[in-house]
C-alpha positions in Angstrom: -18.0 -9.5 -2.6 -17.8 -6.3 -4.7 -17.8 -8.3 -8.0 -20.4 -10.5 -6.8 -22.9 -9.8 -4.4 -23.3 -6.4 -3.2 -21.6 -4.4 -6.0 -18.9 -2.0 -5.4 -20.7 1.1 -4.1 -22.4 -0.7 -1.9 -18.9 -2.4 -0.2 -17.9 0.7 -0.2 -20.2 2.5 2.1 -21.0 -0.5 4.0 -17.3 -1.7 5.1 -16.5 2.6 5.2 -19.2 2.2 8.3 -17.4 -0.8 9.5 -13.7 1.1 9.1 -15.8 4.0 11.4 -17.0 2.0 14.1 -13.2 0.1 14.4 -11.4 3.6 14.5 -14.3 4.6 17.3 -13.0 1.2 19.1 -9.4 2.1 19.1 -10.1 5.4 20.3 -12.2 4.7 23.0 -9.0 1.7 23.7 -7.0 4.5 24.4 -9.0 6.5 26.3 -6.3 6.8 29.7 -9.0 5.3 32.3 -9.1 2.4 30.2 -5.6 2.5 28.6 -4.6 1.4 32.1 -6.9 -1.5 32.0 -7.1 -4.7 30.9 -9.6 -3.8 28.2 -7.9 -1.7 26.3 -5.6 -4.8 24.4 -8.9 -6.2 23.6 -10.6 -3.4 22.5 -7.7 -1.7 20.3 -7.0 -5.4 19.0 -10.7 -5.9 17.9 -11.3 -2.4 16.5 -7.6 -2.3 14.5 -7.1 -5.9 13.5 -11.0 -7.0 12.7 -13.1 -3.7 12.4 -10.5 -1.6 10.3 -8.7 -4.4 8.4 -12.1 -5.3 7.0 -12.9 -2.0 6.4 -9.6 -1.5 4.6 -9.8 -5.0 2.7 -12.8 -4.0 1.4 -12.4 -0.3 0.6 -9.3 0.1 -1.3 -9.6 -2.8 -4.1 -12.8 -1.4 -4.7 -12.6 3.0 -4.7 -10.2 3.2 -7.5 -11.6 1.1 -9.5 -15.3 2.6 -9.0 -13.6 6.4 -9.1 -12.0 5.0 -12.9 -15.3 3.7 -13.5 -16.8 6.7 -13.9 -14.9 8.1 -16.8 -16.4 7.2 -20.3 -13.8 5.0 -22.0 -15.4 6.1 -25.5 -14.7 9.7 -25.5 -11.1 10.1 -26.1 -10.8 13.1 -23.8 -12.3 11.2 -20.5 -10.4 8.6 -21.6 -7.2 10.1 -21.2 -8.2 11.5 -18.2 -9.2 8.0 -16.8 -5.3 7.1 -17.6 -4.2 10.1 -14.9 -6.9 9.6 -12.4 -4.9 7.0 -10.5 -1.9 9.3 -10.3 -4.3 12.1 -8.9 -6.0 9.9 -6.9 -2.8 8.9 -5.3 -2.0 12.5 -5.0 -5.1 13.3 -2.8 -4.2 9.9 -0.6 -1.7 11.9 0.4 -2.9 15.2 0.9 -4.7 13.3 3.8 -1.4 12.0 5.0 0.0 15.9 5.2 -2.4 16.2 8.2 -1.5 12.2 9.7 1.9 12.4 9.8 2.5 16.6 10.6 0.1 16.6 13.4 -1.7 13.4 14.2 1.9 11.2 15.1 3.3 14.2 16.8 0.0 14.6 18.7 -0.1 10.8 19.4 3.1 11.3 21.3 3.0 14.7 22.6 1.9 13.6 26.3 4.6 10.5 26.4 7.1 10.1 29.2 8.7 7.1 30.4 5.7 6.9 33.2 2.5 7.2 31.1 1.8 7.8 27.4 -0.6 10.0 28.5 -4.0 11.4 26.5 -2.2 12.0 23.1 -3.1 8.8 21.4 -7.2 8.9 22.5 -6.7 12.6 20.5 -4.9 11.4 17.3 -7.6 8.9 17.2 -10.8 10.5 17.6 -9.5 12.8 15.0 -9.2 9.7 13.0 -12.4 8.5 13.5 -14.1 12.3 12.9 -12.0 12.2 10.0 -13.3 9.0 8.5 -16.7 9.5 9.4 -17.2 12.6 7.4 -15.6 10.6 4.5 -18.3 8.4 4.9 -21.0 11.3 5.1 -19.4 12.7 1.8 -19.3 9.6 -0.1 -23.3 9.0 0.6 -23.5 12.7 -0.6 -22.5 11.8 -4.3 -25.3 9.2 -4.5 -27.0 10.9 -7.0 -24.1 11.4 -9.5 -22.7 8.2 -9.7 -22.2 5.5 -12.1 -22.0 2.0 -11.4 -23.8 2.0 -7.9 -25.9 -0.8 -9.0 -25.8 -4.5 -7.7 -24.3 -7.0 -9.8 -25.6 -11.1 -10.4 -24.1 -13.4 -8.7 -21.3 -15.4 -10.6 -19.5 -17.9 -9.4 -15.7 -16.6 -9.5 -13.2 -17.4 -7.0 -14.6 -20.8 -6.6 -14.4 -21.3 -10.4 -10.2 -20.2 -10.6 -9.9 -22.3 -7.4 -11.4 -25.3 -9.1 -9.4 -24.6 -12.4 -6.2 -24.5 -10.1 -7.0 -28.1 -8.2 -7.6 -29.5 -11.6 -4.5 -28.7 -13.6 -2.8 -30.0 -10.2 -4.3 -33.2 -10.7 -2.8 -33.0 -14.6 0.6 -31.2 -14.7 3.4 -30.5 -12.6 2.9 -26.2 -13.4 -0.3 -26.9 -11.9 0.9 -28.7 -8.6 3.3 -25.7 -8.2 0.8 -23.0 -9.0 -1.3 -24.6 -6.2 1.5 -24.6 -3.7 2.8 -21.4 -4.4 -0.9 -20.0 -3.4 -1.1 -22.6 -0.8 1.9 -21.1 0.6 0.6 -17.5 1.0 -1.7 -17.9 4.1 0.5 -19.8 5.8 3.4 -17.7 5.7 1.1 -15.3 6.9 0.4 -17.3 9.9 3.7 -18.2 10.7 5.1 -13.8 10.8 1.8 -13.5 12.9 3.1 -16.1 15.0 6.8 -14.8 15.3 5.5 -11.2 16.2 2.9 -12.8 19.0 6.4 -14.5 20.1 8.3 -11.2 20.8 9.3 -11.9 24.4 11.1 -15.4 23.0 13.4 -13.5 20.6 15.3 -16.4 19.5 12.0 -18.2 18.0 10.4 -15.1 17.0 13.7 -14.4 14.9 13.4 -18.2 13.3 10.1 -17.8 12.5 10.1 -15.0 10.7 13.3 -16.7 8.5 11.4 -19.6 8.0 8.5 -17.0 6.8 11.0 -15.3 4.3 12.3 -18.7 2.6 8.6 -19.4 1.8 7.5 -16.6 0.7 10.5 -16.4 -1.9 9.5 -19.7 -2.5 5.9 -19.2 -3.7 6.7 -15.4 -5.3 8.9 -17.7 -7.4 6.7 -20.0 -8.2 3.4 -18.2 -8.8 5.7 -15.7 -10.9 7.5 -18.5 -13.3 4.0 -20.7 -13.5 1.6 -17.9 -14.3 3.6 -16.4 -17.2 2.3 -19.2 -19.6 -1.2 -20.5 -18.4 -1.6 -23.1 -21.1 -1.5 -25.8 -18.2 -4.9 -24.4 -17.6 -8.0 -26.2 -19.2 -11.7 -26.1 -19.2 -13.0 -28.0 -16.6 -14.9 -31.6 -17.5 -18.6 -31.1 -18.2 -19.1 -27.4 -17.5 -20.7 -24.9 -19.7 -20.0 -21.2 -18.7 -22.0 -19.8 -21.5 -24.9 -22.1 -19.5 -24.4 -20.9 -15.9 -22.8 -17.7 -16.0 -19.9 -18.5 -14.2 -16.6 -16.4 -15.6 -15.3 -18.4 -18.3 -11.6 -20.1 -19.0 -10.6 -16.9 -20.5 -11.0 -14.8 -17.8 -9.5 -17.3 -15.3 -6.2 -17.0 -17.5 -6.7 -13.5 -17.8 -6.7 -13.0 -13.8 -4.0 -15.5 -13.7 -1.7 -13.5 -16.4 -1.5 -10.6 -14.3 0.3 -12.0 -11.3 3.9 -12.1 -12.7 4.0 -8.4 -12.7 1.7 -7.7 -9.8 4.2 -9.8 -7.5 7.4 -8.1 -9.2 6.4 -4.5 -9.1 4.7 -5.1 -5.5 6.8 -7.3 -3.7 10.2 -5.8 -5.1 9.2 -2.0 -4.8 7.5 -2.6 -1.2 10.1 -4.0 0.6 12.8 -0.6 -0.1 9.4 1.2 0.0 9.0 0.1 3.8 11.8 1.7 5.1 9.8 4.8 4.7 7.3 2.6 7.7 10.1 1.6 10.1 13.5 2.3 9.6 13.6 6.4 8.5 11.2 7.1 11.0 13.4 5.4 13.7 16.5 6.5 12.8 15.1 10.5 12.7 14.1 9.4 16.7 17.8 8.9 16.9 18.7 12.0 15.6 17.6 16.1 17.1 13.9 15.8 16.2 13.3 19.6 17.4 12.0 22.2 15.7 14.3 25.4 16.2 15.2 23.8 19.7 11.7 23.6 20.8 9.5 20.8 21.4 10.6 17.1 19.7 8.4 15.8 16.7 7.7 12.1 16.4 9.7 10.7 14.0 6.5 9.8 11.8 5.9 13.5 11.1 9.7 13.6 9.0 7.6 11.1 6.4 5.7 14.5 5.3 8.7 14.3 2.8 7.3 11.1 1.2 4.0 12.9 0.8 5.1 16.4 -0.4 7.0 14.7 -3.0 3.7 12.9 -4.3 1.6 16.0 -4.1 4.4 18.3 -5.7 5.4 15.8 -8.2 2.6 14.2 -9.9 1.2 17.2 -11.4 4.6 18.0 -12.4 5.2 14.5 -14.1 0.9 14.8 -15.6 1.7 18.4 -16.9 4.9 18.6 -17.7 7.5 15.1 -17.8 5.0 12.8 -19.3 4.0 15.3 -22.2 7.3 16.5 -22.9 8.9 12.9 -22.9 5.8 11.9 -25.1 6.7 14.6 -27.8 10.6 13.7 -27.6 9.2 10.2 -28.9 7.4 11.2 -31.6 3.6 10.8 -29.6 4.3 7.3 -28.1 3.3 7.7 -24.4 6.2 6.8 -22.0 6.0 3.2 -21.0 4.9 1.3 -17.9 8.4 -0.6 -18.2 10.2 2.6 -18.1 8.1 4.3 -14.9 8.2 0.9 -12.9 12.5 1.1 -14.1 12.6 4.5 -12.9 10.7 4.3 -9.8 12.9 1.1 -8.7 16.0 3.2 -8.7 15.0 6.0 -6.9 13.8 3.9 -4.4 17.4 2.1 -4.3 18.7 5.6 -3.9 16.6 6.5 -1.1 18.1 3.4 0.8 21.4 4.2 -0.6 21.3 7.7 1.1 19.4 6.5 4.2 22.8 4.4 4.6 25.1 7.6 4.0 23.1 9.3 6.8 23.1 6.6 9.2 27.0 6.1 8.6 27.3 9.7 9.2 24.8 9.9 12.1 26.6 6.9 14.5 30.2 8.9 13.7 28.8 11.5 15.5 26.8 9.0 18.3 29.5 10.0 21.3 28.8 11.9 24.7 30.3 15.0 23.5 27.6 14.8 20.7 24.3 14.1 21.5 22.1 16.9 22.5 22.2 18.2 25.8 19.6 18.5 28.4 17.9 22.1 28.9 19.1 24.1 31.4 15.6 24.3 32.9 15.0 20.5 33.1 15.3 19.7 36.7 17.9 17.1 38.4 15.1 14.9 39.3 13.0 15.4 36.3 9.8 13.3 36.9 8.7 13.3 33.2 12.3 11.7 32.3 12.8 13.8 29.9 16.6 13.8 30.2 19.4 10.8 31.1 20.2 11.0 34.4 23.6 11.0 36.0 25.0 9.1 39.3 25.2 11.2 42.2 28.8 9.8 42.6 29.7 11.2 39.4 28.9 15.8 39.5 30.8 15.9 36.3 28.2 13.7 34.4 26.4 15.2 31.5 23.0 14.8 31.2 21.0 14.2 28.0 18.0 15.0 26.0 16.1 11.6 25.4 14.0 11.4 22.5 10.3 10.8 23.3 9.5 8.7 20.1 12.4 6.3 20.9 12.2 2.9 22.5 10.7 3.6 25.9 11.7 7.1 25.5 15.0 6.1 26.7 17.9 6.8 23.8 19.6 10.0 23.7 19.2 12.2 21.0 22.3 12.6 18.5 23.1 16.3 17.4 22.2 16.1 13.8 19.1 17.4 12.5 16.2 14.8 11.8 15.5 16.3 8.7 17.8 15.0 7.1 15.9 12.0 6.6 13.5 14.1 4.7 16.1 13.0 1.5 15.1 9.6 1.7 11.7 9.7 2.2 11.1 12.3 -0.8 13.0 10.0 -3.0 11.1 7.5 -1.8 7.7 9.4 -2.6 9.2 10.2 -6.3 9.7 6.6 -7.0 6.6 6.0 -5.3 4.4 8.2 -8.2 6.1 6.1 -10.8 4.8 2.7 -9.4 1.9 2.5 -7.4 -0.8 4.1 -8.9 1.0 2.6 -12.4 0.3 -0.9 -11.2 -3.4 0.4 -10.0 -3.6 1.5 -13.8 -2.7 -1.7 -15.3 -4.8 -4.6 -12.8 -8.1 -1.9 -14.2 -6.9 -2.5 -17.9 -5.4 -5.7 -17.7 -7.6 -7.9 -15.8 -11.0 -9.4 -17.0 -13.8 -6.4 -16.4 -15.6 -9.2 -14.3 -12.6 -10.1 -12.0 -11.1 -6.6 -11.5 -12.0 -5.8 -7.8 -10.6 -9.2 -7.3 -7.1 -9.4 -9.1 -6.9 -5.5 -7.7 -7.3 -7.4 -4.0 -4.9 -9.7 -5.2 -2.5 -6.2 -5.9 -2.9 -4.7 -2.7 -2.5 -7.8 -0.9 1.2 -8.2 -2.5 1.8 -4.5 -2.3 1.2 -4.8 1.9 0.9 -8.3 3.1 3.7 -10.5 0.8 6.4 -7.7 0.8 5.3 -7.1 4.5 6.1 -10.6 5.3 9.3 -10.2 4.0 10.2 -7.1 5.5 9.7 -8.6 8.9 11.8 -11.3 8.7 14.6 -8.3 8.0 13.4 -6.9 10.7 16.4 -8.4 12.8 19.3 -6.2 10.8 16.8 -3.5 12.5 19.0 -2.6 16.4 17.2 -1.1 18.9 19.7 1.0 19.8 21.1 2.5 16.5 24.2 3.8 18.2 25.0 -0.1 19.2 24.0 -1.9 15.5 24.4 -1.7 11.7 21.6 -0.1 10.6 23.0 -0.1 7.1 23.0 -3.6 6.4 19.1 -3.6 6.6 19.3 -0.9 3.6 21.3 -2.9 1.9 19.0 -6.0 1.9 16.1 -4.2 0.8 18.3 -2.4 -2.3 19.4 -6.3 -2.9 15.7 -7.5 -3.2 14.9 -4.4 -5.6 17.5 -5.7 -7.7 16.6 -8.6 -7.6 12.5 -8.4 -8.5 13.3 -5.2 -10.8 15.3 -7.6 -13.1 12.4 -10.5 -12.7 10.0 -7.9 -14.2 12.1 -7.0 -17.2 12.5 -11.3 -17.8 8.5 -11.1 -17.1 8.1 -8.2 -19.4 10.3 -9.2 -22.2 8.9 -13.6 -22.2 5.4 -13.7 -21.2 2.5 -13.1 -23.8 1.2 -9.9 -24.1 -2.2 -9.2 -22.4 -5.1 -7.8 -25.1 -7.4 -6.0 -23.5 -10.9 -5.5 -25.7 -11.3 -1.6 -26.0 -14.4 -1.2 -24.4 -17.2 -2.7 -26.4 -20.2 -1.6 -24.6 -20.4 2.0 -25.4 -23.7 4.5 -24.4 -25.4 3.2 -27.4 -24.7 -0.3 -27.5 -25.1 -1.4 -23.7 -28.1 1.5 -22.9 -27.6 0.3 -19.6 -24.8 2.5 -18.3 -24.9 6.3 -17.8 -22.8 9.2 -18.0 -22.1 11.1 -14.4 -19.7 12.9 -12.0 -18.9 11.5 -8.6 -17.4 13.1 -5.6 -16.1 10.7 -3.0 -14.0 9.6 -0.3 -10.6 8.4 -0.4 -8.5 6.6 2.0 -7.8 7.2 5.2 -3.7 7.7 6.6 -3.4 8.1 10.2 -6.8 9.7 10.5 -6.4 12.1 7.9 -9.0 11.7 5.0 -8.9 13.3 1.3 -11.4 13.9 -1.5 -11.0 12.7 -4.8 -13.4 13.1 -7.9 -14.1 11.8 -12.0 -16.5 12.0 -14.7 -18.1 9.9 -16.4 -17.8 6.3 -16.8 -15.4 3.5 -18.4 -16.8 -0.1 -19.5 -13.5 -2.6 -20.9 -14.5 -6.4 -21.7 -11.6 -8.8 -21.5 -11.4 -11.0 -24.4 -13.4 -13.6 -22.8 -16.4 -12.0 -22.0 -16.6 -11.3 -26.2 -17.6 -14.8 -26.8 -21.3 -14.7 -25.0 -22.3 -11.2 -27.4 -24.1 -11.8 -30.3 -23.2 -11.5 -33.8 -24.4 -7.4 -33.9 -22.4 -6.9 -30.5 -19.4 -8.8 -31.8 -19.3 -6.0 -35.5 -19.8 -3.1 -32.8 -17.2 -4.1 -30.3 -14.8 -5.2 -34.0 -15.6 -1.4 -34.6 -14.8 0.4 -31.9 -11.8 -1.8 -31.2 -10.7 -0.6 -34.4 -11.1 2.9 -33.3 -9.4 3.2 -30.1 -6.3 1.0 -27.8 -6.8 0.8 -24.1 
């Protein structure tokens, strides 16, 4: 839609007003006179899974790109900047996340007891959707500085790769498996939407989300082996792009080229990365989630170490690593192969110690070691806030439950939670060296025309595909920690690191390298595009929203979109090729 219709600030603000009104929805779901109800599953269903996952499809292929946009690609200096404004821009993601995950989760669950969940969640919300609201307010601010906020023709695009796909099916057997492997995507989808609906049948949910994993292996295999050599692709019978403006067979390829690495970095990095989403947190629920004995924290608030790590560490890596590594090898910047290699390990180290902790935590999982119940906690406590003991048994020692557990029901072992800051700030280093990387290369490496598109394509692998196949591991997850192996989950997602880290390298090291034109329509030669500042929104974690900002503005041409420029444009984008390397 971005690349297409309305243009990229225009999805912007329009699905940012959507992402409002679905945030308003969820709040007003848990609102505890309607919680109660049976409304509230409707409304919080509707708001969350159509209002806010538009919004968010929408928003995030399409603000990075439009924030890089603005950096002029011809002046060396913005250029370099343009290079770090993905890292920064993933550093003010999280700043928003600082006020999510250390006040909105714990706020979400203040009021909880095994009776009600009380008024915390409407809160956390509402702040949410104040939060997001004055993103939106902010973002229409900048108007008047941007670049790029035009509309753009329409051009046929998805229906052109989709018709390029069919016919090299009809041709080759690399196009028959390209087809199935994307063929395969939506319906393994389908089938870990179906497993979770099935919850309450734990025997088919389980299978279902197995037979989810084996196809989703299945097409990341195949859509990573058939789309490192796209030669089975060929110009469709009887159609001129020149003649109708539709992208061309260049920039089909091009689009095509960078899914090999988008799966591999995405898929392999997200699965270890979602520990950080489901495991850590509920394993710090297991574990004394007090603050100096006083009230608990929910064990969302410990994955402030993930985000203190990204805001502490990326100027540090800008400033400081990258520049000094760069002069250790003689000016040559430090590669995207060695920050994705990098990034992979200390991700595999933050399951690695996650396992030491849990090990460490269940040897200590005995009566005489959980945490006790408070003195002042009554017998008959009505919140629940504490085990309770038989009145056949006086010697019975109650214990503190931990409100962010299942039900609010498991006791509380006596080793502080923030231990599991390790992990997650591991996890948040690794995370610096690969996410906003991968950002980096989908806006250099994919066809200027396609680039919201193949950077849906990203995000889609970095939460849907490696989602997928983190819930079908969800089984090695126990309820009960002190009654499971906790560790073997760790382990799979270190294996599947492993395994897609050393994919990337074969990826890396055999497929063709991508050329990227330098950008070939410069102030002076396209006269259409202006220089400017913008100030706008980022995304929003939990409710929490952050700022982000640029200069100027950027313009690459893949190599297929040389061939419609004249014979001048051709000598003028030769020159200025010549003169600088994206």
């Amino acid at each position: 839609m971005a690349d297409n219709k309305l243009g990229r600030y225009k999805t912007i603000l329009y699905f940012a007003s959507i992402y409002v009104f679905g945030v308003v929805v969820v709040a007003v779901s848990a609102f505890p006179a309607i919680m109660t109800t049976e409304a509230s599953l409707p409304l919080f269903l509707f708001g969350s899974l159509v209002c806010v996952a538009l919004g968010t499809g929408a928003i995030k292929p399409n603000v990075m790109n439009f924030g890089a946009d603005q950096y002029d690609a011809n002046d060396e200096v913005e250029l370099d900047q343009q290079k770090a404004f993905f890292s920064y821009f993933y550093l003010v993601i999280n700043i928003g996340c600082v006020g999510a995950f250390g006040f909105c989760v714990n706020l979400a669950t203040s009021e909880a007891s095994k009776e009600s969940a009380g008024s915390g969640y409407f809160k956390a919300y509402v702040i949410a959707a104040a939060g997001m609201a004055i993103a939106v307010l902010a973002f229409l601010a900048g108007t008047p500085r941007y670049a790029g906020k035009g509309g753009v023709t329409h051009t046929p695009m998805v229906s052109v790769i989709r018709n390029h796909l069919v016919d090299a099916a009809k041709h080759s057997a690399k196009g028959k498996a390209a087809v199935l492997g994307w063929c395969l995507i939506p319906i393994y989808m389908a089938i870990v939407l179906a497993g979770s609906l099935l919850s309450s049948f734990p025997t088919v949910s389980k299978a279902l989300t197995w037979v989810a994993m084996g196809l989703a292996v299945i097409s990341c295999f195949l859509l990573i082996v058939v789309h490192m050599f796209n030669d089975f692709i060929s110009e469709l019978p009887g159609r001129s792009a020149l003649a109708t403006g539709a992208i061309s067979i260049e920039e089909v390829k091009g689009a095509l080229a960078c899914i090999p690495t988008i799966l591999c970095i995405n898929v392999g990095f997200g699965i270890p990365y979602n520990a950080m989403n489901n495991a850590y947190p509920a394993q710090a629920c297991q574990m004394d989630t007090r603050l100096f004995g006083g009230d608990q924290l929910n064990g969302a608030f410990f994955s402030l170490g993930d985000a203190l790590a990204i805001i502490v560490l990326v100027p540090f890596f800008e400033i400081v690593a990258f520049p000094i590594a760069t002069k250790l090898r003689s000016g040559r910047p430090v590669t995207r192969w060695a920050k994705y290699t990098i990034g992979f390990l200390l991700c595999i180290l933050a399951n690695g110690s996650a396992a030491v902790i849990e090990y460490v935590r269940r040897g200590m999982s005995t009566e005489s070691q959980f945490v006790s119940c408070p003195a002042e906690v009554p017998f008959n406590d009505p919140l629940g806030r504490c085990s309770k003991c038989p009145l056949t048994d006086p010697g019975c020692t109650r214990h503190l439950l931990s409100k962010c557990s299942p039900h609010s029901s498991l006791p509380m072992t006596d080793m502080s939670a923030f231990w599991t800051f390790l992990p997650m700030f591991l996890t948040g280093a690794g995370e610096i060296l690969v996410n906003p990387v991968i950002y980096q290369y989908v806006f250099e490496a994919a066809p200027g025309r396609l680039r919201s598109i193949v950077q849906a394509m990203n995000l889609v692998a970095q939460g849907a595909i490696s989602n997928a196949i983190t819930a079908s591991l969800s089984p090695l997850i126990p309820t009960d920690f002190n009654h499971g192996n906790l560790e073997n989950y760790y382990y799979a997602n270190i294996g599947f690191a492993v395994l897609m880290l050393v994919a990337y390298w074969l990826v890396s090291a055999w497929s063709p390298q991508q050329t990227v034109i330098a950008p070939s329509t410069s102030r002076s030669a396209a006269s259409a595009i202006r220089a400017g500042s913008f100030a706008t929104g980022s995304f929003v974690h939990g409710g929490s929203y952050a700022a982000s900002f640029g200069g100027g503005i950027p313009r690459q041409l893949a190599s297929s979109e040389v061939a419609p420029l004249t014979n001048s444009m051709k000598q003028a984008a030769d020159a200025l090729q010549r003169q600088q390397s994206v």
